[in-house]
C-alpha positions, 0 to 999 in steps of 0.5 A: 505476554499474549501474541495480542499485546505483542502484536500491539507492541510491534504496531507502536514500534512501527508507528514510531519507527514511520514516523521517526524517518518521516521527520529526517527525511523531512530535514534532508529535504529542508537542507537541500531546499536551504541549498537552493533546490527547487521543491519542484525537482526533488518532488519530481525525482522522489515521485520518479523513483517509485519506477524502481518498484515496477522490476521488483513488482514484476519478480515477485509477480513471477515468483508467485506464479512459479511457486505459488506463493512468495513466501516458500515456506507457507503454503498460501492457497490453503489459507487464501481458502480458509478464507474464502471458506469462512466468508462463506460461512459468515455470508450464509449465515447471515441469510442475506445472501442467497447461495446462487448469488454467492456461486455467481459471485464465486464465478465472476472474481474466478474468470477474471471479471472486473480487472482482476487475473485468474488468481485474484489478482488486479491485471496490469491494465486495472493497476495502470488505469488506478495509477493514472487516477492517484499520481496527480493527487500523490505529487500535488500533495508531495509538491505541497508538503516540499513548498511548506518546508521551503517557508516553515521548519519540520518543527513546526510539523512536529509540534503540530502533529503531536499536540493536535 
């Protein structure tokens, strides 16, 4: 098989391995509501653990800064230019954009304009202020989805995700 097909296969393994722990974690969650917990506090205890990932956020911060790279065995910066490299040539190609815009582009994500670090990357400050924006929706979407379970069955989901 080509690298494409198996790239495909995985994307279906994946799309049915999220889905498979979507549908039991929704049974977990209808259980403990069927005992009698508030959709309230388990929407608010689910939502509060997403701190676990803040000490994991900041390793992984730190091993990139050490190392370069948080995968050891591949060295990232050369194909972060590859990248940069092609866009270039897309860009420069298409005559749409003047070669001084593309420097003044170049120059304004490199000095850490608009949020972003000296390697690219969005700060702190930028990835709080977006949190703020985001967790309102985020735990009013998972506050709904836990009250529909209080009244219907994970079923009913499944029967309407898959034939819709």
């Amino acid at each position: 098989m080509s690298r494409k097909a198996w790239r495909w296969v995985l994307g279906l393994i994946y799309i049915f391995a999220v889905a498979t722990i979507w549908i039991a974690a929704s049974f977990v969650v209808q259980s403990v509501v069927d005992a009698g917990v508030s959709p309230f506090l388990i929407t608010f205890i689910c939502n509060s653990l997403f701190v676990v990932y803040l000490p994991l956020f900041e390793i992984g911060r730190y091993l990139e800064d050490s190392y370069g790279s948080l995968m050891f065995w591949r060295n990232k910066r050369s194909h972060l230019l590859e990248l940069v490299e092609s866009d270039k040539a897309v860009l420069l190609g298409q005559g749409g954009v003047k070669s001084d815009r593309l420097e003044s582009l170049e120059l304004e994500v490199g000095s850490g304009g608009k949020g972003l670090d000296e390697k690219g990357r969005w700060t702190r400050l930028r990835v709080a202020k977006v949190s703020l924006v985001i967790c309102p929706f985020w735990f009013l979407a998972q506050l709904t989805f836990n009250l529909s379970l209080k009244y219907t069955t994970v079923t009913t989901f499944c029967f309407f995700f898959i034939f819709v």
